[in-house]
N, C-alpha and C positions, 0 to 999 in steps of 0.2 A: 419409531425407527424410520416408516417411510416421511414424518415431518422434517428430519435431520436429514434425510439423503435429497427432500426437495430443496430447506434451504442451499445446503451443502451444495450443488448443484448451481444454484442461481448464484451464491456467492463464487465461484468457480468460473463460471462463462464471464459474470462484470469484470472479474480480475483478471483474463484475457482476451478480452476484449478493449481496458482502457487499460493496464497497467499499472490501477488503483483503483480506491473502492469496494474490493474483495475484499480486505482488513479491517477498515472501516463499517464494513456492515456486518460482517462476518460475528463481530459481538454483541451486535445487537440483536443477530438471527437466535445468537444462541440463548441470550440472556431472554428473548420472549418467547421464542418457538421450543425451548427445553427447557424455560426456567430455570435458567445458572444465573446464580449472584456473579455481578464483572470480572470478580478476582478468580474467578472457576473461570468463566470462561474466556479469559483472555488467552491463556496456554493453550487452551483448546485452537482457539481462534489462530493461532501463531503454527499450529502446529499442519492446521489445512489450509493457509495462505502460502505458508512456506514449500511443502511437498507441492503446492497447487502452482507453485512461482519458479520452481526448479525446472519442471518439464515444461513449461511456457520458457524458460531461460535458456534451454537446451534447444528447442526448436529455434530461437533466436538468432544461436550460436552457428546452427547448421548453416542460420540464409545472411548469417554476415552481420544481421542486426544489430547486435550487443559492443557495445561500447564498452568493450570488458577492462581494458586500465582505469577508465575511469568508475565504472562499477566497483570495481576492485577498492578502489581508494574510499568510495563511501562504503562501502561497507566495511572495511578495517576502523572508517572513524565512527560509523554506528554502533559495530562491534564493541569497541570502547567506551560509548553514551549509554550502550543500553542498560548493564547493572543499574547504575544510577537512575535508569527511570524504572525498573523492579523497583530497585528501593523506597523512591518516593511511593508507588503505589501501597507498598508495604505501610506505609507511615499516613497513607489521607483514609479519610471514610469511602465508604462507598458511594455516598450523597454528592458528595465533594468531586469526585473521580466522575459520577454521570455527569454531572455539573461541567467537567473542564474538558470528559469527551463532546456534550454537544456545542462546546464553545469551537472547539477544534474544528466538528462540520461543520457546522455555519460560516465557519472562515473559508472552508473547501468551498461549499458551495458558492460562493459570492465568488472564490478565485475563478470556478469550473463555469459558471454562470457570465463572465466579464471574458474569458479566454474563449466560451463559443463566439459568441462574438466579435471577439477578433478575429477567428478563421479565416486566413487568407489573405487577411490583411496585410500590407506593408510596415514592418517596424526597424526606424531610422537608427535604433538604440545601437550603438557599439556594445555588443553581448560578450562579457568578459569570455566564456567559452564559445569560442568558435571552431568550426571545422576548417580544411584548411581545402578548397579546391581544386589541388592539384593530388592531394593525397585521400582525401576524402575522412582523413581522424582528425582529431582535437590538436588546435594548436599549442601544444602545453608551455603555460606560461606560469610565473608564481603565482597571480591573480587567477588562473583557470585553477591551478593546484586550492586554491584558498577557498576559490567558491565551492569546489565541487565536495572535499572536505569539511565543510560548514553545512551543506547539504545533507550528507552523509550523518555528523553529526546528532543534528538537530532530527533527522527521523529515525535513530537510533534511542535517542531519551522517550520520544512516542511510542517504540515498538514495547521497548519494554514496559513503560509505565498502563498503555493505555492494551497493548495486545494488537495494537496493529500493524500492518507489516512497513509502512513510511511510505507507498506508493502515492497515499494521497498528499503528502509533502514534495517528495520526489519529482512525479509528472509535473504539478505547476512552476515547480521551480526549476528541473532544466528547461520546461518551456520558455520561462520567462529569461533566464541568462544563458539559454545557450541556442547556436543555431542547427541543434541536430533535427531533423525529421521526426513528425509526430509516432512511426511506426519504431524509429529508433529510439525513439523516448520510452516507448511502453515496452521494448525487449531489456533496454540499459536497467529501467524500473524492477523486472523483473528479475533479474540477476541480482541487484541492489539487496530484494524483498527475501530472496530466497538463502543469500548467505547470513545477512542479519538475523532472523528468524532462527537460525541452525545456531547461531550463539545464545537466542537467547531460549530458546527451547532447550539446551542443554542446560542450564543454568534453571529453569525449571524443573526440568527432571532430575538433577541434585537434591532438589529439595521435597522429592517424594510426587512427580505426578504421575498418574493414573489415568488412564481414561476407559468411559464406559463401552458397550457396543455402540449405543445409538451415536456416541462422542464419534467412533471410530468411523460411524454411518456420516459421518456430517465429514471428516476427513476423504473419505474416499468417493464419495458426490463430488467436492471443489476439483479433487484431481482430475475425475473425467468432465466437470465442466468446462476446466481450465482449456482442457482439448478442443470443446464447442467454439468458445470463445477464438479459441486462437484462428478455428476454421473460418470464421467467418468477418475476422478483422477488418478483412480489405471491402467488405459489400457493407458494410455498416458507416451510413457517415460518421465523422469524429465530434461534429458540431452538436448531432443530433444526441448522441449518446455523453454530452457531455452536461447539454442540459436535460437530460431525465433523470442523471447521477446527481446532477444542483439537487432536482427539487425531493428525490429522495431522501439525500442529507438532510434537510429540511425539515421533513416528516418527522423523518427518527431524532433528530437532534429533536423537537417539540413532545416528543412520545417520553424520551429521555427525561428534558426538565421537569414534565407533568411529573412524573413516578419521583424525580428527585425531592421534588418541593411537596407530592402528596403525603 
């Protein structure tokens, strides 16, 4: 019980903190520190990113943060992706699924590891989503509608298949096409994390889940982590904590392969 309320907890503060990353570790806190096969602990996993992503979306909401039309639109088109990524999880092994989660981090981190680095930096790109400076929202165009539902999307097939919440698709990718603020990035993310999540967690619990105490120990850790995280967003560099999230990916994605190929 108190191993599930530590991880619980750490996975809780990452995910308010950066916005992603809570999902992403979040299965693999459970699948070593509780010994759940992936396909257990995914739902688990979905079930304390999502509660953990609501009240980070909520405090968001209060200071203005949340980009909610456009939250709103990826998550209606994740909404839609995610079945289909149940499904395939349904249909791969287990071997196969470690396999193509730690392909997944290793792409985060290489994205998270190349965006510290860019901090601050100047980029010339015409970002199909832009904000508009005289209003301060998105200037909605068919090409901002396209991206931001292709976004939406594609971390909707992740949520389901793999149990994560899409934050870590999310943050890189409206950082890289759009020009909202990195504080806006990780409130929109969160809103993103937390409607997705509520589809596909119901669509789990149709099909019979259950959770145990320590399950429910490892839920209610991320929630009052999420709160940690959230406190302390603005005294935390972004750069710094983007490359410690890289090299975590890293770890766990090599932990992953070993046990898949062993």
């Amino acid at each position: 019980m108190l191993t599930a309320a530590i991880l619980g907890a750490a996975v809780g503060t990452l995910l308010g903190l950066t916005g992603a990353g809570g999902g992403i570790l979040a299965v693999p806190a459970l699948m070593f520190g509780l010994h759940m096969p992936l396909a257990d602990a995914a739902p688990v996993a979905l079930i304390a990113v999502g509660a953990a992503s609501a009240l980070g979306a909520v405090q968001g909401l209060r200071r203005g943060l949340v980009r909610y039309k456009a939250a709103t639109l990826m998550a209606i088109a994740g909404g839609l992706t995610a079945p289909a990524g149940l499904l395939l999880a349904r249909q791969l092994s287990a071997a196969w699924l470690s396999l193509g989660f730690a392909a997944v981090m290793l792409l985060v981190a290489a994205r998270m590891a190349g965006q510290s680095r860019q901090a601050g930096a100047g980029d010339p790109r015409a970002k199909p989503c832009r904000i508009s400076p005289d209003t301060g929202k998105f200037i909605w165009t068919p090409r901002t509608a396209a991206t931001l539902g292709a976004i939406g999307a594609v971390s909707g097939v992740c949520t389901g298949m793999l149990g994560v919440g899409g934050g870590f698709i999310i943050v890189p990718a409206l950082t890289y096409f759009s020009d909202v603020r990195m504080h806006g990035i990780v409130s929109t993310s969160l809103m993103v994390i937390a409607l997705i999540s509520a589809v596909t967690v119901a669509s789990a619990a149709a099909h019979g889940l259950a959770l145990s105490a320590a399950q429910w120990a490892f839920v209610a850790a991320a929630i009052a982590g999420m709160g940690v995280g959230r406190a302390f967003i603005h005294r935390v560099p972004q750069a710094a904590l983007q490359r410690a999230f890289a090299l975590v990916c890293v770890i766990v994605a090599s932990v992953l392969v070993w046990r898949a190929l062993g």
